[in-house]
C-alpha positions as CSV (number, residue, x, y, z in Angstrom):
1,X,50.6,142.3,120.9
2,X,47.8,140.0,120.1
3,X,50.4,137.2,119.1
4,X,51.9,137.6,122.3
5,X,49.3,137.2,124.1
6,X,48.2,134.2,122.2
7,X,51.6,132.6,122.6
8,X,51.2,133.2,126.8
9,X,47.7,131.6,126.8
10,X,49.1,128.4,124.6
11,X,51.9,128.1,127.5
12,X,49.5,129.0,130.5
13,X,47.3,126.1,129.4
14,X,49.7,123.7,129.3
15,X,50.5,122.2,132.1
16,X,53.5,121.4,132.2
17,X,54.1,125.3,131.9
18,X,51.6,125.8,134.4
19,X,54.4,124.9,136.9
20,X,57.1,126.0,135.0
21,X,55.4,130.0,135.5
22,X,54.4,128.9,139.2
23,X,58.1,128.7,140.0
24,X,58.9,131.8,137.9
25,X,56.9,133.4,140.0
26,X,58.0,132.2,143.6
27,X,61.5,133.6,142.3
28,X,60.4,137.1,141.4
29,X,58.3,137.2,145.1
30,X,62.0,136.1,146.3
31,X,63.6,138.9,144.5
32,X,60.8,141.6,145.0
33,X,61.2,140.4,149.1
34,X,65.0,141.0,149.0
35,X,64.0,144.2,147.1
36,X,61.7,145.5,150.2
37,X,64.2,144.6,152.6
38,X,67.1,146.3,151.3
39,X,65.5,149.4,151.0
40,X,63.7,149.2,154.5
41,X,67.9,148.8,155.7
42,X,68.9,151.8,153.4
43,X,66.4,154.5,155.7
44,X,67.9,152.6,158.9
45,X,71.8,153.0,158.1
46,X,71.4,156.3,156.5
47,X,69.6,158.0,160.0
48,X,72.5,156.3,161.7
49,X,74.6,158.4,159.6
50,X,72.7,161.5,160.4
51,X,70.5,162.0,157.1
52,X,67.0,161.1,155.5
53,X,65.6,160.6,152.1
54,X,62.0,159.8,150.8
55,X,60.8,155.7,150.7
56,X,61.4,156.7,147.0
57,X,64.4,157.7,147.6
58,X,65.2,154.2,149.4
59,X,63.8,152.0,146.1
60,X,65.5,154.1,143.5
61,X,69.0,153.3,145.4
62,X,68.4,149.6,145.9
63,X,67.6,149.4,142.7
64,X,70.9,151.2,140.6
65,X,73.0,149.1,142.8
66,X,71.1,145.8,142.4
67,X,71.2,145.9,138.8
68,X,74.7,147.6,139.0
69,X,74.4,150.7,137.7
70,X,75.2,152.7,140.3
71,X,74.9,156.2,139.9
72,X,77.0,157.3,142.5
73,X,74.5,160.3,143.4
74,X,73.8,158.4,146.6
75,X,76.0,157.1,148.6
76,X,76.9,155.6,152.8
77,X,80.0,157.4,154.2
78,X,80.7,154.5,157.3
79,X,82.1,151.8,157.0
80,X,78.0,149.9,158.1
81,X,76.9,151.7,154.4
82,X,79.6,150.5,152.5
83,X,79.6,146.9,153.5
84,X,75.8,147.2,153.4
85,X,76.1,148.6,149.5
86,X,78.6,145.3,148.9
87,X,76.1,142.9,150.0
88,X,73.8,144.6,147.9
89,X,75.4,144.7,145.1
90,X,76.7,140.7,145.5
91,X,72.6,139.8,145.9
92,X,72.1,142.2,142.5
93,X,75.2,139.8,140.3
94,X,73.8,136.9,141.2
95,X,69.7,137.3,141.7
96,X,69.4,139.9,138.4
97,X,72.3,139.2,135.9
98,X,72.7,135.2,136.8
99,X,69.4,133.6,138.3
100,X,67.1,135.9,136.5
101,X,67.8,135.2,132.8
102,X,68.6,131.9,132.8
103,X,65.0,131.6,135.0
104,X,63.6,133.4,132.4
105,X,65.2,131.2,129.7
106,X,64.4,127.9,131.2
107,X,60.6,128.6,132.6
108,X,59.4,131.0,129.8
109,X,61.7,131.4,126.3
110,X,62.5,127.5,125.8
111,X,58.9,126.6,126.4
112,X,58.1,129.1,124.2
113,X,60.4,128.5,121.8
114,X,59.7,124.9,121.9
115,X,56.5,125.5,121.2
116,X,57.3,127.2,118.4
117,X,59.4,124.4,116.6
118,X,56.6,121.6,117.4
119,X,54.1,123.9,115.9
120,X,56.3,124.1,112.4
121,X,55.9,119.8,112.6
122,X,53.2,118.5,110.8
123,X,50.7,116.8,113.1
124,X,48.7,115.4,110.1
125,X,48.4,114.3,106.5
126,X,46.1,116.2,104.5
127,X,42.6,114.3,104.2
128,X,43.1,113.6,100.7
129,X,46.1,111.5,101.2
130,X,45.9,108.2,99.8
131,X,48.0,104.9,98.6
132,X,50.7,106.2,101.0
133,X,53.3,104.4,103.6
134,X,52.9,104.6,107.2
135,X,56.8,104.1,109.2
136,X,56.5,104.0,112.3
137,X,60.2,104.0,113.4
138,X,63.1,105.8,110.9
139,X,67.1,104.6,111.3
140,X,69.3,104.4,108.3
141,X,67.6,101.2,106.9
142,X,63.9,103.1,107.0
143,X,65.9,106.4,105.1
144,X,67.2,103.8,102.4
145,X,63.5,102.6,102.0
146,X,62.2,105.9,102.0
147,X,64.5,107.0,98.9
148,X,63.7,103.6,97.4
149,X,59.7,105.1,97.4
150,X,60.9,108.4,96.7
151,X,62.8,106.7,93.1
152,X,59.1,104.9,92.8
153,X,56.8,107.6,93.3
154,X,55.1,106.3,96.1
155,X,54.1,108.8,99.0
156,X,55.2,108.3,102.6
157,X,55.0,109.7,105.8
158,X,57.5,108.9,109.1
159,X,55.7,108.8,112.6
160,X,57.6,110.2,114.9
161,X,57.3,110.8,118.6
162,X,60.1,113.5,120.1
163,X,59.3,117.1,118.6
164,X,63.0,117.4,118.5
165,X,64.2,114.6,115.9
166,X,60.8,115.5,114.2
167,X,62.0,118.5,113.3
168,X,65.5,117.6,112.2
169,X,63.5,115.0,110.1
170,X,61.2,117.4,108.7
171,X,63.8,120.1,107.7
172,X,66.2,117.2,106.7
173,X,63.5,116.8,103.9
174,X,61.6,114.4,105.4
175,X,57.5,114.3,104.9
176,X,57.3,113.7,109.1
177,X,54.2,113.5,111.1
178,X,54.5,114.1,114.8
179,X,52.1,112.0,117.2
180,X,52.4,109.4,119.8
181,X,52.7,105.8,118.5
182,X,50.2,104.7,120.9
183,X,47.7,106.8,120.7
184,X,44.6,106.0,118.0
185,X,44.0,110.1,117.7
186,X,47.3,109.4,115.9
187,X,46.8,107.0,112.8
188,X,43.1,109.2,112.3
189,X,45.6,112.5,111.4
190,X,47.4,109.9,109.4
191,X,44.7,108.7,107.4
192,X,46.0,105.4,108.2
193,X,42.3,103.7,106.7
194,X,43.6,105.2,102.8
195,X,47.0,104.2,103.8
196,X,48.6,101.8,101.1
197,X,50.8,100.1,104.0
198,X,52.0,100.5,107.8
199,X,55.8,99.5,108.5
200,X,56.6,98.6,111.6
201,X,59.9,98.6,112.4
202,X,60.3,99.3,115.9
203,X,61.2,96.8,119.0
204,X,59.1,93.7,119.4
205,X,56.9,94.9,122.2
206,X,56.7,98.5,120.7
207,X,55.8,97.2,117.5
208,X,52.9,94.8,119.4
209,X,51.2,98.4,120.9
210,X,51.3,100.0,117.6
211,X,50.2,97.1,115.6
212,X,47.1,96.6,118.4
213,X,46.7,100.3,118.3
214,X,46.3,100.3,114.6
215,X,43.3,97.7,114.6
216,X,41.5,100.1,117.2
217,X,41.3,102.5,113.9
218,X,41.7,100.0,110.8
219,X,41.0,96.0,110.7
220,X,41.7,96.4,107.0
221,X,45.0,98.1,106.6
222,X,47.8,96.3,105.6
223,X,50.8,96.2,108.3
224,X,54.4,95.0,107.9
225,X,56.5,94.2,111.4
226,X,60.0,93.0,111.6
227,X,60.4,90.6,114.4
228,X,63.9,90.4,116.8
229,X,62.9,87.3,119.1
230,X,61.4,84.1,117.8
231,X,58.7,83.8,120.8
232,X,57.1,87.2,119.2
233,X,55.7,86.1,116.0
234,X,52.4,84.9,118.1
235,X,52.1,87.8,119.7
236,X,52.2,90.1,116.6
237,X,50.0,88.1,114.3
238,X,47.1,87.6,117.7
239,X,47.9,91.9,117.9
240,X,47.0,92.4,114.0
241,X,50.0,92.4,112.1
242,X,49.0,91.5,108.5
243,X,52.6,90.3,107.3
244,X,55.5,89.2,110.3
245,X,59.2,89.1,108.9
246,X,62.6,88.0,110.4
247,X,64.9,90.1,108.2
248,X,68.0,89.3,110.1
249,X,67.1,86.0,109.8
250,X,66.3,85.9,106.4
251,X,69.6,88.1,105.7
252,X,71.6,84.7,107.5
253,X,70.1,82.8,105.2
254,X,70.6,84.5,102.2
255,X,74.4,84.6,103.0
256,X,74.5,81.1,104.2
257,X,73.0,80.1,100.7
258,X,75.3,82.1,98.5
259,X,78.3,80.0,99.4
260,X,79.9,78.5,96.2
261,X,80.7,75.1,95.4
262,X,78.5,72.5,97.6
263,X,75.0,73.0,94.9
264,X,74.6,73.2,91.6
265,X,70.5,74.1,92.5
266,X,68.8,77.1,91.6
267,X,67.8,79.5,94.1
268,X,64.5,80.8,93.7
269,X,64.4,84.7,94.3
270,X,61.3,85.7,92.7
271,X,58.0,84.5,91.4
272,X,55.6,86.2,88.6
273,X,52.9,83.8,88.9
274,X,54.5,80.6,87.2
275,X,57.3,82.2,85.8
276,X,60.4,81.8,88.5
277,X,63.9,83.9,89.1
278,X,66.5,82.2,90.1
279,X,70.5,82.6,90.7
280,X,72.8,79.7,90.2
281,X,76.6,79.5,91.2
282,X,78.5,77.9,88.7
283,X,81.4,77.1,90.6
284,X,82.0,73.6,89.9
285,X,79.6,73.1,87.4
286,X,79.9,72.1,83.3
287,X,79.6,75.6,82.4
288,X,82.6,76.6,84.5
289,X,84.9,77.9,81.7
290,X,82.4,78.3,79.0
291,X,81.0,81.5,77.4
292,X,77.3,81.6,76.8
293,X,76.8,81.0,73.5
294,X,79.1,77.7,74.1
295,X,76.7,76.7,76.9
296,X,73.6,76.9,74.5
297,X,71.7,76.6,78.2
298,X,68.7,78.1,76.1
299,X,68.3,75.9,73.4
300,X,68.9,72.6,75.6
301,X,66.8,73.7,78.9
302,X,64.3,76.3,77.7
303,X,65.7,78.6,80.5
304,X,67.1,82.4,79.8
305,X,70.0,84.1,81.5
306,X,69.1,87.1,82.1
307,X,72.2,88.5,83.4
308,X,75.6,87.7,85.6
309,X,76.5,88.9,89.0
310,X,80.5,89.1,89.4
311,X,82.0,90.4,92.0
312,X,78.6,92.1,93.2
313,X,78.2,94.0,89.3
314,X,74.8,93.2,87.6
315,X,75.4,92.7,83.9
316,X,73.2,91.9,81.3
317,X,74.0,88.8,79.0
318,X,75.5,88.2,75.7
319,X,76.8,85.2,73.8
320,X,80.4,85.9,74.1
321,X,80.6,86.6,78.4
322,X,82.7,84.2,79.9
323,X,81.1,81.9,82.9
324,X,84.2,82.4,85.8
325,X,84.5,80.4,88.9
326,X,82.4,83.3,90.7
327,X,79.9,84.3,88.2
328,X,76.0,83.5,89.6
329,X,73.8,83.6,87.1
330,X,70.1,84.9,86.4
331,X,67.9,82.4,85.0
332,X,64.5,82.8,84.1
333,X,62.0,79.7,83.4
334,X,59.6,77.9,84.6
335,X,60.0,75.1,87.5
336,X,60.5,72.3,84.4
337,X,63.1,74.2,82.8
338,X,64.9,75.1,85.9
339,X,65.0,70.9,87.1
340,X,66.1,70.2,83.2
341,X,68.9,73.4,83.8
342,X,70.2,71.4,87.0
343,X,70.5,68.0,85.9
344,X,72.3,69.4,82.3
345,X,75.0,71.6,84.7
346,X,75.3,68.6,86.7
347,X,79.4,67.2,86.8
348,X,79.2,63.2,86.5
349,X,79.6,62.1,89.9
350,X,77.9,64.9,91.4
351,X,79.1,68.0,93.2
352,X,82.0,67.4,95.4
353,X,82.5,69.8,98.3
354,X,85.0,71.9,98.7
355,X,87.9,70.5,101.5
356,X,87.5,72.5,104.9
357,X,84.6,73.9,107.1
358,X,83.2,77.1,105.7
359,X,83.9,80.2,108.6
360,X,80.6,81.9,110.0
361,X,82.3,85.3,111.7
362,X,79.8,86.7,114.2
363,X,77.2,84.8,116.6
364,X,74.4,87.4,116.5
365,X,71.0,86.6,115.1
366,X,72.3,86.7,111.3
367,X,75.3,84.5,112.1
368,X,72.8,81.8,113.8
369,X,71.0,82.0,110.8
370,X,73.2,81.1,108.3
371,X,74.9,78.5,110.6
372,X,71.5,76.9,110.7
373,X,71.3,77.2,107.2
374,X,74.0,75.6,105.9
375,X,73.6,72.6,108.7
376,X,70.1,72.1,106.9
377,X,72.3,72.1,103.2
378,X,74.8,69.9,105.0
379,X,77.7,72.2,105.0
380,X,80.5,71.5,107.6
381,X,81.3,75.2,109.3
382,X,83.1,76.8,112.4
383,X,81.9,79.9,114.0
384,X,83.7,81.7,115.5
385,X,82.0,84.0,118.4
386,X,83.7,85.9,121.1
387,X,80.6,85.2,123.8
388,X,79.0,82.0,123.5
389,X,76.4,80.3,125.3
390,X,76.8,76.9,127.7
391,X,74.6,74.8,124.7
392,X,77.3,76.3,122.1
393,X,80.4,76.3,124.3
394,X,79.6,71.8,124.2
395,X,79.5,72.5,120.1
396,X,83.0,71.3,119.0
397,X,82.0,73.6,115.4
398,X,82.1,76.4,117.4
399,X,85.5,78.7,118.0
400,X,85.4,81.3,121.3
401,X,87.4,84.0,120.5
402,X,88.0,87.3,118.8
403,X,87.4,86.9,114.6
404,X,90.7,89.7,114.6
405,X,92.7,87.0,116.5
406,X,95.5,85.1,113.7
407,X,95.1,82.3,116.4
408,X,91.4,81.7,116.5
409,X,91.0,81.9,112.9
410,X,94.1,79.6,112.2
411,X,92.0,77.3,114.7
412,X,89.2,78.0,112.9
413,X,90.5,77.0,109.5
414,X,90.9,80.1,107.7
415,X,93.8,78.2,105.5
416,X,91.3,75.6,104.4
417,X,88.7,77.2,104.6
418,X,86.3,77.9,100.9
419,X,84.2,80.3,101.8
420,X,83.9,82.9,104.8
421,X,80.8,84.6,106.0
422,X,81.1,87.9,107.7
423,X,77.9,88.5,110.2
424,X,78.6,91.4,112.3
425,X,76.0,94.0,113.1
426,X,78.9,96.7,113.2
427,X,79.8,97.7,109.3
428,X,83.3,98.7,110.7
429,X,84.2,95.9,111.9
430,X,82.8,93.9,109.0
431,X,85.2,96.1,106.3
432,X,88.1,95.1,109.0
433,X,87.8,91.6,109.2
434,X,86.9,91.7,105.3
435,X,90.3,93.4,104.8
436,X,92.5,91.2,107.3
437,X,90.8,87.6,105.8
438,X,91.4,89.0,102.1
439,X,94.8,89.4,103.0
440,X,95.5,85.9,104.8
441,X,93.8,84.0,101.8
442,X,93.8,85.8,98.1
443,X,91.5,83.4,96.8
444,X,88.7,82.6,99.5
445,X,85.0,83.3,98.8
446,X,83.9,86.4,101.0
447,X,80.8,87.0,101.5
448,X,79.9,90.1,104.0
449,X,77.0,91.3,105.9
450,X,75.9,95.1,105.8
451,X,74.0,97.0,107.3
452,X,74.1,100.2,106.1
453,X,73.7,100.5,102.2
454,X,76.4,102.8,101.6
455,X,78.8,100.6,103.1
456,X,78.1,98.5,100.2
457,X,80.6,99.6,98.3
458,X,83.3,99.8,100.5
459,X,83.5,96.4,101.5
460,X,84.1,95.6,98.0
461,X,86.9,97.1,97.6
462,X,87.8,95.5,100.7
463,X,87.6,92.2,99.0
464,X,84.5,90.7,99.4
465,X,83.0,89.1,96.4
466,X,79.4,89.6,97.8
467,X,77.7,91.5,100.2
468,X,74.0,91.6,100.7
469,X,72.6,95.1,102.9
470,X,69.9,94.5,105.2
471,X,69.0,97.7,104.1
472,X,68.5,96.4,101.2
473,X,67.0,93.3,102.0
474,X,64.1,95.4,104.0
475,X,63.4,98.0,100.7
476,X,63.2,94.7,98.5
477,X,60.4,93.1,100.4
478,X,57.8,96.1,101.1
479,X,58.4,97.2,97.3
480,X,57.0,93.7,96.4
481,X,54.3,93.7,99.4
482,X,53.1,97.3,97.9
483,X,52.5,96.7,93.9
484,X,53.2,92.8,93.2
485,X,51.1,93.1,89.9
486,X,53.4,95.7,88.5
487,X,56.9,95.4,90.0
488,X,59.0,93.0,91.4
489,X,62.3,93.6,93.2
490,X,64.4,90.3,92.9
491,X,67.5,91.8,94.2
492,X,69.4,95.4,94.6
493,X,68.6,97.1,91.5
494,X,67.4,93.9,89.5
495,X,64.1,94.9,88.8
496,X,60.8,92.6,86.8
497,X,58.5,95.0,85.0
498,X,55.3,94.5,83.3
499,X,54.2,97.1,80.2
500,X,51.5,97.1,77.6
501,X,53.4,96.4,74.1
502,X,54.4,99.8,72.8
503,X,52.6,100.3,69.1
504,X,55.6,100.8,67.3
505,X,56.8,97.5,67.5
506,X,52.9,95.8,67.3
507,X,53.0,93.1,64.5
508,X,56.8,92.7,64.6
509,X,58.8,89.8,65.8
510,X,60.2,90.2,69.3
511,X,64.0,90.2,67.5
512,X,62.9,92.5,65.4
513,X,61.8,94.9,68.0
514,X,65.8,95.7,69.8
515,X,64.0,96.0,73.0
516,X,67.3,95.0,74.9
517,X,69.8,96.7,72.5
518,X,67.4,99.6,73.1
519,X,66.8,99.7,77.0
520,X,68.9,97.1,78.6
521,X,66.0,95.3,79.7
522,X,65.4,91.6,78.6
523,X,61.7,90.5,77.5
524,X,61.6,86.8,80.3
525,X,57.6,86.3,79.0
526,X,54.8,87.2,77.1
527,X,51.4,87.5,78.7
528,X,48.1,86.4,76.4
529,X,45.3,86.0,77.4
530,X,45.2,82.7,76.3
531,X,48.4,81.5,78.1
532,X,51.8,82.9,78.9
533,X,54.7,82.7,76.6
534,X,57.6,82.0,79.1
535,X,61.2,82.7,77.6
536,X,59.4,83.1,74.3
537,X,61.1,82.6,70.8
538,X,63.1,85.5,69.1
539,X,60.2,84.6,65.8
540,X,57.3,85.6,68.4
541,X,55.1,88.1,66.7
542,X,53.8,91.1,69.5
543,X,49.8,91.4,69.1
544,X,48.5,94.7,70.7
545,X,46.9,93.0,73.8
546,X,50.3,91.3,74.8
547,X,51.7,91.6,78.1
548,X,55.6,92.2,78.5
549,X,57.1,91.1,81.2
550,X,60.7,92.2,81.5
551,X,63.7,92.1,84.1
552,X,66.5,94.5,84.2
553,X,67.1,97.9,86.4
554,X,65.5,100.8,86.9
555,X,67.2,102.8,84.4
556,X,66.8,100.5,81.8
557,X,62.7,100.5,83.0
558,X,63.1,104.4,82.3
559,X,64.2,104.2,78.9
560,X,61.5,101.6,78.0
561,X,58.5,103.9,79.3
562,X,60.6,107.2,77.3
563,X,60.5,105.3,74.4
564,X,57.3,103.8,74.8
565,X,55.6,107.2,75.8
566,X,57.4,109.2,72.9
567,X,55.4,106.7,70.3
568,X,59.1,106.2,68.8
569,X,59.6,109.9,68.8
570,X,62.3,110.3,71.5
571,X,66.0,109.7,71.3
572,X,65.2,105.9,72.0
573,X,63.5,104.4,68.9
574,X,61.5,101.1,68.6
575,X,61.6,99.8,64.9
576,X,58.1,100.3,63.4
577,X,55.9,97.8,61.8
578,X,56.0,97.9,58.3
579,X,51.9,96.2,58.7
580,X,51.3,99.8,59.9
């Protein structure tokens, strides 16, 4: 009894359900009126008929037949009574068995019961939290990131603003906080001042209340915003965001620069202080053909391949791997040895581009992007765009017209075409054009946007030799934002690591040690602190204040830190000194 009371005085004080009980109420006086009147009638048609009963009498009828019960112990013999019962009975179906419980439902049990749902919704972190996330918006892309901090270890918590999807967040498995985005009273249950990082993900003037919101609380947090429209990157830097990004933009980019054939440059796609990541196509290149011990790329350039990415499979190097028209390297140098790697791959007369304009499919913000991109690396291209604007429809490189039409491609060039970029925001529609172009040219590059991670792998089977997830895209750059001294994400599940040298290969040449045969990871530098060993020799000798720095994937950073952790005990064993 004393929850139930508690539970009215939580809905009586809201007000919202301060109304909702007013208009309960009119309908019971409306009910409790027809009530009166019905049994005033009953006395007046039953002395009509020659007979009287008590005022009690007159309630106890009105009521059996309201609520159709009726007893039968009392009943009119004219015609007057029995249409008089009817009408009494039809204002009893629909006032008590239709109005009433769905009045009840909708003014006093779905409050209620809403209530109850936003009070099992955490409204705050505990005040010890610390070092964790702040997202302020969740959609597939923020669920991907959250199981990317999940792998990591790294504690989160979603913002969200309806109770309803906050619950089917929270028991979806989600660690959820309810509150309003706006509202300072909000980030204080957060604990956003110990917060590690805020991620902002949400619409460009939603994102600029949250962000301003945010500095009413903390000037010192760090904050993350993705921006849609180029005019709002003022805006959210003069509101307080920390670090502004354009990830569609920088996805059309990315896929712009991936196209094979027209540079023999390495892309930078990482930086550990001076040592540099890079991918290199070598599509029309000296090492087209070769394996890797035949390119001896080490010995002649100082850089270190690292691994190969064919047909969107990570792999990690060895001597006798064959470089294929469509294998993209992973080099690891410094800038010197990456300028000595491009002039050695260089063909005599320079790169000669492939005949025919390469096809951008899709004139949304990442197919702008890479259409401005490769304009900047002086790549001829069509786009083909079913709504254009007036500036565009005056661009003789641009194609109106359905991407699924045989005609528009045709006058597009898809039969001389080298390359073809897929940019649609809709992964559907990206696996279908993948499919129809893969059938129409066997041996085009394709190179696919999506946007959902899982889709990944379906639109390699569809034919595209590589697709890059904005998903993925977005995990990659707050992983690097939130510990850039320990990790660094160059690429979907291409990882750099730095550990302590484990002591059972201390005093023994790197060789000697099998760290690769071992874990799969490859050592790209060894931190003194004198200098830093970049690509260092097979002969180096591992003191016990070295640094490694390694790249591979997570799994292989797993097996490192069992083996490392086990002192050699574990099923992974490092070779011990024999100085020991």
């Amino acid at each position: 009894m004393k929850f139930l009371f508690s539970e009215l005085a939580v809905l009586v004080n809201r007000a919202q359900q301060k109304n909702n009980l007013r208009l309960l109420g009119r309908f019971l006086l409306v009910l409790a009126g027809f009530f009166t009147l019905y049994s005033v009638l009953f006395h007046f048609i039953m002395e009509l008929e020659g007979r009287q009963h008590s005022w009690l009498t007159g309630f106890y009828w009105t009521l059996t037949v309201m609520s159709t019960l009726g007893f039968g112990d009392i009943t009119f013999t004219s015609d007057l009574g029995r249409f008089f019962s009817i009408v009494v009975l039809l204002t009893g179906i629909v006032f008590l068995l239709v109005m009433l419980p769905f009045t009840f439902i909708q003014f006093f049990y779905a409050p209620w019961l809403e209530e109850q749902n936003r009070a099992r919704t955490p409204r705050a972190l505990p005040e010890a939290a610390s070092g964790h996330v702040i997202l302020t918006h969740f959609d597939p892309p923020t669920a991907h990131l959250v199981e990317k901090l999940n792998r990591y270890g790294i504690p989160y918590a979603i913002l969200v603003a309806d109770s309803e999807e906050a619950l089917r967040l929270h028991e979806a498995g989600y660690r959820v906080v309810l509150g309003a985005p706006d509202d300072p009273a909000t980030y204080e249950r957060l604990q956003v001042r110990k917060a590690a990082l805020v991620v902002v993900l949400n619409d460009d003037v939603t994102s600029t209340n949250i962000i301003f919101t945010i500095r009413e609380v903390s000037e010192e947090v760090v904050t993350v915003t993705h921006v849609d429209q180029d005019e709002s990157l003022d805006i959210l830097q003069l509101a307080g965001s920390t670090h502004t990004f354009q990830f569609t933009k920088m996805l059309g980019q990315a896929l712009a620069r991936r196209v094979l054939g027209y540079s023999n440059r390495a892309n930078v796609i990482g930086r550990f202080d001076e040592l540099l990541i890079a991918e290199a196509a070598a599509a029309r290149t000296r090492l087209q053909g070769m394996t890797l011990a035949e390119s001896r790329l080490r010995e002649r350039t100082g850089v270190n391949v690292v691994g190969l990415w064919e047909q969107g499979r990570f792999s990690p190097p060895g001597p006798g791997v064959r470089i294929g028209e469509s294998t993209i390297l992973v080099l690891a140098g410094s800038g010197e040895q990456l300028r000595r790697y491009e002039a050695l791959v260089a063909l005599p007369g320079g790169t000669a581009a492939p005949a025919g304009p390469v096809l951008v499919l899709g004139g949304g913000r990442v197919g702008m992007s890479a259409v401005a991109t490769l304009k900047r690396m002086g790549v001829d291209y069509r786009l083909v765009e079913k709504t254009i604007s007036r500036t565009l429809r005056q661009d003789e490189r641009v194609v109106q017209g359905s991407a699924a039409d045989l005609e528009v491609l045709v006058q597009a060039g898809i039969h001389d075409t080298p390359a073809v970029i897929v940019t649609a925001h809709d992964d559907d529609l990206n696996i279908y054009l993948t499919i129809y172009c893969r059938r129409l040219r066997p041996d085009v590059q394709i190179i696919s946007r999506a946007t959902l991670d899982r889709n990944v792998k379906t639109l390699y089977r569809a034919g595209a030799n590589l697709v890059m997830s904005y998903a993925s895209l977005l995990s990659t750059t707050i992983l690097n934002l939130l510990n850039p001294e320990k990790l660094l994400v160059v690429s979907e599940g291409l990882n750099i690591f730095r550990a302590a040298v484990p002591r059972p290969i201390v005093g023994r040449e790197l060789a000697a040690a099998r760290i690769r045969e071992e874990t799969g990871l490859s050592v790209i530098a060894v931190r003194r602190p004198e200098a830093m060993l970049i690509n260092p020799d097979p002969g180096t000798v591992l003191r016990p204040e070295d640094e490694l720095i390694l790249i591979g994937t997570a799994e292989g950073e797993r097996r490192f830190a069992a083996a490392a952790a086990q002192d050699g005990k574990s099923a992974l064993r490092f070779p011990r000194s024999k100085t020991r």
